[in-house]
ZAVOFI-602388 format. One record per residue (C-alpha): residue number from 1; residue in three letters; z negated, x, y. Coordinates in steps of 0.02 Angstrom, whole numbers. Each point is the difference from the previous one (the first is absolute). Layout:
<sites>
  pos  code      zz      xx      yy
  NUM   ALA       Z       X       Y
...
</sites>
This chain:
<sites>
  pos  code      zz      xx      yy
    1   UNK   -3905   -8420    6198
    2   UNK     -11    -174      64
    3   UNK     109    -124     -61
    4   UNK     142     -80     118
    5   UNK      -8    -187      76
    6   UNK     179      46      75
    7   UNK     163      60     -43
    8   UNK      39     188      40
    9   UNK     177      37      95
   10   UNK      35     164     -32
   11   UNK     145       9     123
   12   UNK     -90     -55     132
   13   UNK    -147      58     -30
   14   UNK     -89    -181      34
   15   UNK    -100    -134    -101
   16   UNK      86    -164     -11
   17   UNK     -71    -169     -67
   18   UNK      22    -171      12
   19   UNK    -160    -145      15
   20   UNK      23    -186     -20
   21   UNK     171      34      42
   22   UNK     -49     105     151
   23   UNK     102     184       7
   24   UNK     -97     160      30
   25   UNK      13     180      45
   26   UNK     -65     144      80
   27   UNK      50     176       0
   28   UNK    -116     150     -71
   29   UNK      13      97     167
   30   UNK     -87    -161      63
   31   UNK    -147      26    -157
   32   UNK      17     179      54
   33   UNK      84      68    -143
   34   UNK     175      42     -70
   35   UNK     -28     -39    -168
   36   UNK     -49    -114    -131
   37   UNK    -144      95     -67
   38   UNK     -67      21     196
   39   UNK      19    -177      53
   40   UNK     -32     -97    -143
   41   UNK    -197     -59      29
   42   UNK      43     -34     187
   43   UNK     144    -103     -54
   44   UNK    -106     -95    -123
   45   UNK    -141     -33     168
   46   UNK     159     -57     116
   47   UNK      43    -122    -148
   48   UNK    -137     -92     -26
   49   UNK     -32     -10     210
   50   UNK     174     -82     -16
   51   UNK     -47    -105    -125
   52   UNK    -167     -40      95
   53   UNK     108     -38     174
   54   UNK     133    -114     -99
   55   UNK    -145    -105     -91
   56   UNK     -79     -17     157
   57   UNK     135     -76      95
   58   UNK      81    -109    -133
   59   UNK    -181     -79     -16
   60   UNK      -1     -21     164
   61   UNK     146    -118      13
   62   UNK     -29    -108    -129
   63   UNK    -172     -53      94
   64   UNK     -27    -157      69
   65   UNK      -1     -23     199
   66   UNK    -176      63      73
   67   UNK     -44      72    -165
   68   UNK      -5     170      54
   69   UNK    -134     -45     118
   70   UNK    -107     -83    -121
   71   UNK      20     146    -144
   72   UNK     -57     121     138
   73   UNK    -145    -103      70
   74   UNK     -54     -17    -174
   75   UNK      18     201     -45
   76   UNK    -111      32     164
   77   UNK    -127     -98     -52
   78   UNK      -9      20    -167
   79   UNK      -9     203      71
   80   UNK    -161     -36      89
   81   UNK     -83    -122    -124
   82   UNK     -67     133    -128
   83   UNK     -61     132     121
   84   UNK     -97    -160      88
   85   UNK     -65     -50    -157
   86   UNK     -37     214     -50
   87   UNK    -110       5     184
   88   UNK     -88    -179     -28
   89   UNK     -99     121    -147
   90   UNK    -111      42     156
   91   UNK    -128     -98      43
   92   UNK      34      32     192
   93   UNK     165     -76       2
   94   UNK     -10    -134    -131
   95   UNK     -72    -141      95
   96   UNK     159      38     119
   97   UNK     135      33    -101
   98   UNK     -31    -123    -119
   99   UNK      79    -166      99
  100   UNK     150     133      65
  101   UNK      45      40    -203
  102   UNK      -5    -188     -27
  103   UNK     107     -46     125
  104   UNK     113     127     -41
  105   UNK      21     -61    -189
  106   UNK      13    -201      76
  107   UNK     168      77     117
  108   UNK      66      98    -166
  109   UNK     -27    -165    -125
  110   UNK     108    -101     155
  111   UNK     123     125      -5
  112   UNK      20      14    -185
  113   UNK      -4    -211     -11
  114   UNK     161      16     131
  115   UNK      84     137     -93
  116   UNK     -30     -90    -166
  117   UNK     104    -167      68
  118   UNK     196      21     -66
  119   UNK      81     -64     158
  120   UNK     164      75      71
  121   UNK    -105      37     193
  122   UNK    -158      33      33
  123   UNK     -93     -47     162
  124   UNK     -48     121     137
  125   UNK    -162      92     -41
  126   UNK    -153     -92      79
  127   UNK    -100      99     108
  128   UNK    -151     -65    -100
  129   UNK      90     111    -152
  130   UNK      10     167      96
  131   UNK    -109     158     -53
  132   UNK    -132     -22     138
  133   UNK     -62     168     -14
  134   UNK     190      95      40
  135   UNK     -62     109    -148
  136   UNK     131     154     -54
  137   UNK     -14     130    -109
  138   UNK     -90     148      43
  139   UNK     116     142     -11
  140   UNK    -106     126      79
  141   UNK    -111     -33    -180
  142   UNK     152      32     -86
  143   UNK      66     154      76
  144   UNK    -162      81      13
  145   UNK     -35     -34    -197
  146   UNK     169      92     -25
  147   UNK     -32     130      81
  148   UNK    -157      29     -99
  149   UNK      81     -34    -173
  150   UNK     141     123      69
  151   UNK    -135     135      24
  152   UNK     -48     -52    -196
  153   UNK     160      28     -62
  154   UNK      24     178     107
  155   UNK    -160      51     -79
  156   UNK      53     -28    -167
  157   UNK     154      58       8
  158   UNK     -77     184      47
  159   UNK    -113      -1    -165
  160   UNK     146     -27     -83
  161   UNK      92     162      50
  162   UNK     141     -99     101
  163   UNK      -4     122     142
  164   UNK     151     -46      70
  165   UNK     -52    -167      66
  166   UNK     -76      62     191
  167   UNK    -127    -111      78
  168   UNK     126     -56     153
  169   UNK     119     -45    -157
  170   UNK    -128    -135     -82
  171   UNK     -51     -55     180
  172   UNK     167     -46      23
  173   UNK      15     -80    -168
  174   UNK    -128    -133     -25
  175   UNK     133    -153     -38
  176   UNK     132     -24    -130
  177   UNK     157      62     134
  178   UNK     -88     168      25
  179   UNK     -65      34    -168
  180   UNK     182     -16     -58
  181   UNK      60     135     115
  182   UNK    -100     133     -81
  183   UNK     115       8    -125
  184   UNK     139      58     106
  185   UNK     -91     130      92
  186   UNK      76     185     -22
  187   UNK    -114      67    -115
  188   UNK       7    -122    -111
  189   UNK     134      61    -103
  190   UNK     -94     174     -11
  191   UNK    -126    -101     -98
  192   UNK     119    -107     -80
  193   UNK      61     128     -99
  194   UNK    -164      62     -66
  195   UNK     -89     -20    -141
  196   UNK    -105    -140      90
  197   UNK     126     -99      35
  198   UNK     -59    -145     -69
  199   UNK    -182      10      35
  200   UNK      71       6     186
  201   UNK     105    -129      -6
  202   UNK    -121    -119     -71
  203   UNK    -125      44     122
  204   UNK     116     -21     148
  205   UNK      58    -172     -62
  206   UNK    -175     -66     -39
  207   UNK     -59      48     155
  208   UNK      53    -146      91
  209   UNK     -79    -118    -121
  210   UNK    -166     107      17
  211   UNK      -1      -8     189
  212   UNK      33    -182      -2
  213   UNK    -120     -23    -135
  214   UNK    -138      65      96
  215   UNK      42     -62     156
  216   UNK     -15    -166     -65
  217   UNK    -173      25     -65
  218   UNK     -48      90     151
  219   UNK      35    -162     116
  220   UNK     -86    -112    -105
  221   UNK    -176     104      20
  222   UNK      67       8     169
  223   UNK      16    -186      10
  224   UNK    -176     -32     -91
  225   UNK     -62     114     132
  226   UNK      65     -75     148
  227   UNK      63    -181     -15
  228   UNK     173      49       9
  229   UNK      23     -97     157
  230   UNK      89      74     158
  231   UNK    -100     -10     164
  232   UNK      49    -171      45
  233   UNK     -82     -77    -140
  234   UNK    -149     121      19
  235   UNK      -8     -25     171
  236   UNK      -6    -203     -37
  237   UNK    -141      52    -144
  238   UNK     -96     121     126
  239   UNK     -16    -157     125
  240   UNK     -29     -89    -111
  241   UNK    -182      97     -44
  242   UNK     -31      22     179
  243   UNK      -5    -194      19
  244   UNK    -130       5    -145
  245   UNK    -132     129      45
  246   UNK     110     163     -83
  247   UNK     -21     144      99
  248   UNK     164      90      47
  249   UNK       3     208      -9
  250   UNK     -13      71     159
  251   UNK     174     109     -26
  252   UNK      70    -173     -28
  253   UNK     -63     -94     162
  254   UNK     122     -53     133
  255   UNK    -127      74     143
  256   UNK     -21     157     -88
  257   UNK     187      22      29
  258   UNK      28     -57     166
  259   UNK    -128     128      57
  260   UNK     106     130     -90
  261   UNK     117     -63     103
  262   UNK     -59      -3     158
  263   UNK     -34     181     -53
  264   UNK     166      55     -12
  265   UNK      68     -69     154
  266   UNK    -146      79      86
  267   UNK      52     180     -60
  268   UNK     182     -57      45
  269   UNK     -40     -32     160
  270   UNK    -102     156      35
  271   UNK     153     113     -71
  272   UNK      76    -107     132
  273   UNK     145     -85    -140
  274   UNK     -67    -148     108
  275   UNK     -69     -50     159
  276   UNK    -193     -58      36
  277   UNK      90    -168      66
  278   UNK      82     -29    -170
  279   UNK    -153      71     -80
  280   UNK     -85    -141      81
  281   UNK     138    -145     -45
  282   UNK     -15      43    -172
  283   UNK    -188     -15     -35
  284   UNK      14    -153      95
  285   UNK     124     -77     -92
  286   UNK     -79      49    -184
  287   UNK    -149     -70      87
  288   UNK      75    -167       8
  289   UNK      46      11    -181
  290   UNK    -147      59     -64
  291   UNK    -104    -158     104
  292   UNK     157    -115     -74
  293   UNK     -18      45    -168
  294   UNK    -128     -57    -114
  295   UNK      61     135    -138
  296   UNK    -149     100     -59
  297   UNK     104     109    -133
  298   UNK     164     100      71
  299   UNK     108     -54    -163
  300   UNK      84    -169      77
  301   UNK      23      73     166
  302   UNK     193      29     -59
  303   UNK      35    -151     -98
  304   UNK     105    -130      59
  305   UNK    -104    -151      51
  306   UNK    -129      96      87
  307   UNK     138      65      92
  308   UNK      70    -171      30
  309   UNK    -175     -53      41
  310   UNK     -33     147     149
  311   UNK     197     -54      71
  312   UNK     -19    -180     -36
  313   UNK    -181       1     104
  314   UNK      89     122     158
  315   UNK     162    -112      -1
  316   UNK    -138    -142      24
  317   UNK    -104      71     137
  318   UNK     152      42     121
  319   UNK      67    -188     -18
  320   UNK    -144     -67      42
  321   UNK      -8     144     150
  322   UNK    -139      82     -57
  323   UNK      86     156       0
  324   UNK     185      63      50
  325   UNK     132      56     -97
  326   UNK     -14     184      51
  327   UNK    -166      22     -49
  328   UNK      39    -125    -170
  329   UNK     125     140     -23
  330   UNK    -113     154      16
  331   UNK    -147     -61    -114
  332   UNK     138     -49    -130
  333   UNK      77     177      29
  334   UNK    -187     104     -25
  335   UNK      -9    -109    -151
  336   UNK     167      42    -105
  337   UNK     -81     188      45
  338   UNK    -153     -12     -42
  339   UNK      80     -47    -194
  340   UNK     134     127      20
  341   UNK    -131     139      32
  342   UNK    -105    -100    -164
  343   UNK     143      28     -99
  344   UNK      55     186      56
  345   UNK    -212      14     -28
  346   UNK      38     -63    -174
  347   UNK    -118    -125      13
  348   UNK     129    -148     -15
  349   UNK     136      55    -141
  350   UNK     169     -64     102
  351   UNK      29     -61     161
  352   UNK      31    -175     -10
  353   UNK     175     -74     -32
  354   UNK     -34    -141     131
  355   UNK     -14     137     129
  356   UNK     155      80     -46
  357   UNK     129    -138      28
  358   UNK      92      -8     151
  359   UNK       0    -171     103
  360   UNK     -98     -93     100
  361   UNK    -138     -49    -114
  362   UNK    -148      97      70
  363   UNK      47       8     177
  364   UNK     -62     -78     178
  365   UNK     159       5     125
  366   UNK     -49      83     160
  367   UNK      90    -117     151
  368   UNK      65     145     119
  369   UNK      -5     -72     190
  370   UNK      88      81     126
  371   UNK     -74     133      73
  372   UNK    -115     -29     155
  373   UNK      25     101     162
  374   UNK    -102       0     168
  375   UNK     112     -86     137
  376   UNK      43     144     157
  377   UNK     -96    -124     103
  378   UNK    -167      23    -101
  379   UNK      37     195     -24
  380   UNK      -6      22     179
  381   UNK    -153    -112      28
  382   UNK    -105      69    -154
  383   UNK      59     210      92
  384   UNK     -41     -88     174
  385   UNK    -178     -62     -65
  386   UNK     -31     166    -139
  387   UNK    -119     134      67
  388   UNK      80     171     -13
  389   UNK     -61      49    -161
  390   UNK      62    -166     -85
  391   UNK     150       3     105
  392   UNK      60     174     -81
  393   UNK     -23     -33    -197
  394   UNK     116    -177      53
  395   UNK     127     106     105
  396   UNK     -15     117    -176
  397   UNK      41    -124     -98
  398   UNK     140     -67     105
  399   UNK      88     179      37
  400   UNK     -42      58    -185
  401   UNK     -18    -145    -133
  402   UNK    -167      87     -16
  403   UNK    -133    -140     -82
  404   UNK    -190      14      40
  405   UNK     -12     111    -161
  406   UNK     118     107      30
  407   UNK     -59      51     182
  408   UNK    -162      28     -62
  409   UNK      76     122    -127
  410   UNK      92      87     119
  411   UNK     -31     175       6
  412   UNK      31     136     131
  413   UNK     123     100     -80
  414   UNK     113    -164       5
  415   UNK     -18     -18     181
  416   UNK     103     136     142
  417   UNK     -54     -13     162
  418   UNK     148      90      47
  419   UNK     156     -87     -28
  420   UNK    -128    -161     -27
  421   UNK      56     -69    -154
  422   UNK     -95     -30    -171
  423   UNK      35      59    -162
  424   UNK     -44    -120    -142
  425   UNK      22     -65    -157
  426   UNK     -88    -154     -68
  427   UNK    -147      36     -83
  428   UNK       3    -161    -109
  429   UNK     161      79     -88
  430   UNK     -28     191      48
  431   UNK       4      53    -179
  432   UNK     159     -49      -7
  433   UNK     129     143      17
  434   UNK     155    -120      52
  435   UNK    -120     -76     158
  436   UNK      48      81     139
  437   UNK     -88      82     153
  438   UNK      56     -91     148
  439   UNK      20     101     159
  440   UNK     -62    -132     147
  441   UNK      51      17     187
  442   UNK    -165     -54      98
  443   UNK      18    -105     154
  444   UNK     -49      81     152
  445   UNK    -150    -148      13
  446   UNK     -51      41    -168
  447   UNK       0     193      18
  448   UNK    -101     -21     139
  449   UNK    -138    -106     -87
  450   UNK       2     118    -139
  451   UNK     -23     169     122
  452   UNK    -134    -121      92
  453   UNK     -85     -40    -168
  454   UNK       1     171     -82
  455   UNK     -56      79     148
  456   UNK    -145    -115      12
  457   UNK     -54      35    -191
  458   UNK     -93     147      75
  459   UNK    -148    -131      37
  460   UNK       8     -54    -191
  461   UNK    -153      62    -108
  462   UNK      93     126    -113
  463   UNK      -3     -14    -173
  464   UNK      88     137    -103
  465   UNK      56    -124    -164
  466   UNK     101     -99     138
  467   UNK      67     152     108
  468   UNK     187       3     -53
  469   UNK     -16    -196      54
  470   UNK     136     -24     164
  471   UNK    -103    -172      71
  472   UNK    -186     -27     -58
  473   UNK    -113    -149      81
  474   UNK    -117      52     132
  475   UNK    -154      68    -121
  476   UNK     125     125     -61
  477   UNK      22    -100    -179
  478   UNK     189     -69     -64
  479   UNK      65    -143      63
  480   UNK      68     -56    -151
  481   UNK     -85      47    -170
  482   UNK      -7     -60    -190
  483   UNK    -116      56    -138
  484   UNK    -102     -33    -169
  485   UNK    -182      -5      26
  486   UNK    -101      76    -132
  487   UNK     -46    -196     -61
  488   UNK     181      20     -58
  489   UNK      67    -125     137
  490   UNK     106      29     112
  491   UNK       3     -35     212
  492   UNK     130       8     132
  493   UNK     -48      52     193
  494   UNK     164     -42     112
  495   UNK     -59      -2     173
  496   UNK     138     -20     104
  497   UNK      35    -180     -88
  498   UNK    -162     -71      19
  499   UNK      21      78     195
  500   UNK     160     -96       1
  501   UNK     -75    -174     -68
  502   UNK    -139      22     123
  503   UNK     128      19     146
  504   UNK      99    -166     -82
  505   UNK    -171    -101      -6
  506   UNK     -53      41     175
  507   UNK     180     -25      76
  508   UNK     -53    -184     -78
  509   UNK    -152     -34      68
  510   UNK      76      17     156
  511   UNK     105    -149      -5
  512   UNK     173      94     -59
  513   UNK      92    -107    -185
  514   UNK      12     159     -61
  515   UNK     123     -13    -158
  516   UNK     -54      71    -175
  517   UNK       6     173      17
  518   UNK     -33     143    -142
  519   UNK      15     197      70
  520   UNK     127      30    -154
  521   UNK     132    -110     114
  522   UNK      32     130     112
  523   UNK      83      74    -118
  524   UNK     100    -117     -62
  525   UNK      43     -41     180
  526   UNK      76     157      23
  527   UNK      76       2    -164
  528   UNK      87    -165      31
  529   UNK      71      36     203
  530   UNK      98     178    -113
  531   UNK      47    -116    -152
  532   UNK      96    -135     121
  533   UNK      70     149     104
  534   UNK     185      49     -59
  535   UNK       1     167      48
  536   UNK    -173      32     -84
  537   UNK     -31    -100    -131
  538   UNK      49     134    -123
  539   UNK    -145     111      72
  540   UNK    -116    -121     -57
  541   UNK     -60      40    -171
  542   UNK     -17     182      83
  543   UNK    -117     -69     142
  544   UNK    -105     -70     -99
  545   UNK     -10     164    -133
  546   UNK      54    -109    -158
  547   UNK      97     115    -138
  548   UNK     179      -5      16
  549   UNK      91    -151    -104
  550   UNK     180      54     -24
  551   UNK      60     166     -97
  552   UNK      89      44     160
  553   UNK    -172       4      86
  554   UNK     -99      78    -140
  555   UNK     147     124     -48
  556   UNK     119      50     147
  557   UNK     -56     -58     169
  558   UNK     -97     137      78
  559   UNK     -74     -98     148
  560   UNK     -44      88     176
  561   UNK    -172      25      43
  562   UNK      53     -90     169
  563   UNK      86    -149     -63
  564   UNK    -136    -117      43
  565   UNK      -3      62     189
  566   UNK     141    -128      66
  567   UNK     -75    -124     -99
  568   UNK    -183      10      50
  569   UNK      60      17     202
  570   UNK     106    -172     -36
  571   UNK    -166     -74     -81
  572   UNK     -81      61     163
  573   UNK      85    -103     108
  574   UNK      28    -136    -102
  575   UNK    -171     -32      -6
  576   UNK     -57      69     159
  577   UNK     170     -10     114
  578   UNK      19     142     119
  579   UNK    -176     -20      69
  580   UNK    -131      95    -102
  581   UNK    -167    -113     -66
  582   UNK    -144     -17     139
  583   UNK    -169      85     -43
  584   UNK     -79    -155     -54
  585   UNK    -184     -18     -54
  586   UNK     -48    -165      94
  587   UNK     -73     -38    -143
  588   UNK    -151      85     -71
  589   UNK     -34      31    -159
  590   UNK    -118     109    -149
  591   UNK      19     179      32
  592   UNK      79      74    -140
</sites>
């Protein structure tokens, strides 16, 4: 049985023991055991991690100011130095790695110089001393060398008869802590009262050594065969080659990736996780990147100053008003996934730390204006001028919220002719349970456009793929449609706003200062006359067929199908007044 670095309290049934003046204790149910005999190797292990914890700290204080930062400067390079010098053995990297080794070694003979100098303070560290690789261990080496001398030690352990020791129990026992426990496990005693006893015991405490043992030797032919350096350093090797002529594996190129990529948002977007719209934004936006970057191998895409470099060169563009903030924003955004989905691919070993910090470092703040609306005055003139076709999907939009994509979606279940209101729930957030389907009274004006129009589809060519369609354009196809080609890009077909523009361009070739005008402001004209209304305004998230925001909403307040109706007929004549909108069409423009 082991011998004791700490006194045994019988009474208590804890260790206690004092270091450099230090007190310590812990109880056996803490070791988990009751006794002396059951605790004793786990309180020798807690000891001397005490002893390890109190040397560590009272070395720390009696170092000089801003010599911590030197000491670990000098460990990381000194870390990265011999596997550098291990991979300049081939010829393929020597030429390269050479000058990096050197300057290296001229950084760790500054710091040793400073370190070597017996004054009271030392100055800050100079940039010009710093690790310029950011080397660190590679732990993933270590752990999977452990592993394997665990598996050693499990196999072993069977040839020698020591049945009791289960795979899942050396698994779980490949470090010092764990190794320890096996000692304390309920059949231990069984066998501790054999006549093996001793063979057992021996085995069980050597094991630890042995696993270490061989986990040491294992990293170092793991070291030899790799370069022991983690992918930043690799990556800054691998760039390194490409510069000189070195070809890079194909599994390892950055455009081997993005196409994998590309891949997988395509097969997103055809289980429909995502739309062919932001299907579209996304290869555009890795696009960018991948024209941006000069990166032939995928290792540095996660690394800190290539990400500094891709935000620095975005930031630099929209001051200059090359681009806006928005879109700065979105290509930054399709970037952090793209490495996510490297990482989660394991490609890249960790997301990176920069990327995981709150703040403001990495982002482009978006200037929000208030919202522009379409004066009455221009509402009525743009109705007055509209031919009937154009005249309804605005009058839609107005009475509904509905955008140009979402009356092109519309289908004819959502639609009763009957009681002439519509059915709907957003299709941008339909998968949604919480969204809502809003129940919409339709002006008499706009009920009448819609019987007119419907009625008149019996001219359209027919095309079954498009029959449950409630408006098509006049050769029977959608108005409004979105889809990946089979060249993997995608296109957008939205009729009634290029109708709309048209209208806008011609109103302004006949003389009119026709303001800036987008189709999307009809809604938000709407939107705006219900949000400064008293009576309505709390109607307004419904109207427009947003989620609910408060738990009273989402929980408790079962709304009425008909609680829009006063509100729409008030947003009738506030619009309109009394007097219901003219047929219009002075104006002619593309059929649609």
């Amino acid at each position: 049985m082991a011998d004791a670095l700490m006194g045994w309290d019988a009474k208590q049934s804890r260790w206690r023991a004092t270091y450099k003046k230090i007190p310590l204790q812990i109880r056996a149910s803490v070791l988990g055991g009751s006794n002396y005999a059951d605790t004793v190797i786990a309180a020798n292990q807690w000891f001397r991690q005490q002893q390890a914890r109190i040397d560590g700290e009272l070395a720390v204080e009696k170092l000089r100011p801003n010599e911590v930062g030197y000491l670990a400067e000098l460990e990381e390079m000194e870390s990265v130095i011999k596997p550098l010098s291990t991979l300049i053995r081939n010829p393929a990297y020597r030429s390269m790695l050479v000058p990096i080794v050197a300057e290296l070694k001229q950084r760790v003979s500054g710091i040793r110089q400073i370190l070597s100098k017996t004054t009271p303070t030392l100055p800050p560290l100079d940039d010009k001393l710093r690790n310029p690789l950011n080397a660190h261990s590679l732990q993933k080496i270590e752990e999977e060398a452990a592993i394997e001398a665990t598996q050693i030690v499990a196999d072993d352990l069977r040839e020698m008869n020591v049945e009791w020791v289960s795979d899942e129990e050396i698994e779980d026992t490949y470090d010092y802590d764990g190794l320890e426990t096996l000692r304390q496990r309920s059949q231990w005693n069984m066998y501790a009262r054999s006549a093996v006893e001793s063979a057992i015991e021996d085995r069980i405490q050597n094991t630890a050594e042995t696993i270490v043992s061989l986990q040491s030797e294992l990293v170092r032919e793991k070291k030899k065969e790799l370069g022991v350096i983690d992918e930043r350093v690799r990556g800054r090797v691998e760039q390194m080659l490409i510069e000189n002529g070195v070809a890079v594996p194909e599994n390892k190129q950055l455009d081997y990736h993005i196409d994998k990529f590309i891949t997988y948002q395509l097969r997103r977007q055809k289980e429909s996780k995502i739309t062919a719209g932001r299907f579209g934004k996304i290869r555009a936006s890795i696009e960018y990147y991948q024209q941006w970057s000069s990166l032939v191998s995928v290792i540095r895409v996660g690394t800190k100053d290539h990400i500094d470099a891709y935000y620095t060169s975005l930031s630099d563009k929209k001051i200059a008003g090359e681009i806006k903030a928005r879109y700065a924003r979105d290509l930054f955004a399709t970037f952090k996934m793209l490495i996510l989905w490297l990482v989660d691919e394991g490609t890249l070993s960790t997301y990176p730390d920069c990327l995981k910090r709150k703040g403001d470092r990495y982002t482009f703040p978006v200037n929000r204006q208030r919202p522009k609306v379409v004066t009455q005055e221009w509402v009525h003139k743009i109705l007055d001028t509209a031919n009937p076709r154009l005249k309804l999907f605005i009058l839609l939009t107005l009475n509904c919220g509905l955008g140009a994509s979402e009356i092109g979606q519309l289908t004819k279940e959502e639609y009763d002719p009957i009681t002439g209101r519509i059915n709907h729930k957003r299709h941008k957030t339909e998968r949604f349970a919480k969204v809502p389907t809003v129940c919409y009274k339709l002006w008499d004006v706009t009920k009448a456009l819609l019987d007119k129009e419907i009625a008149n589809r019996k001219k359209c060519p027919k095309y079954a793929e498009f029959s449950h369609c409630l408006l098509v354009n006049q050769d029977g196809k959608p108005l409004w449609s979105e889809y990946v080609c089979n060249d993997g890009k995608s296109h957008k077909s939205d009729n009634i706003t290029n109708t709309f523009k048209r209208l806008v361009a011609k109103l302004r070739e006949t003389g009119l200062d026709v303001p800036s005008i987008s189709y999307y402001q009809f809604r938000k004209t709407s939107a705006s006359l219900i949000a400064n209304e008293p009576r309505f305004r709390t109607y307004n998230g419904l109207w427009l067929g947003h989620a609910p925001q408060t738990m009273g909403d989402q929980a408790y307040n079962a709304l009425d199908d008909t609680i829009l109706d006063d509100c729409i007929a008030w947003l009738h004549d506030k619009i309109f007044g009394t007097k219901p909108p003219s047929e219009g069409g002075s104006v002619k423009t593309d059929k649609i």
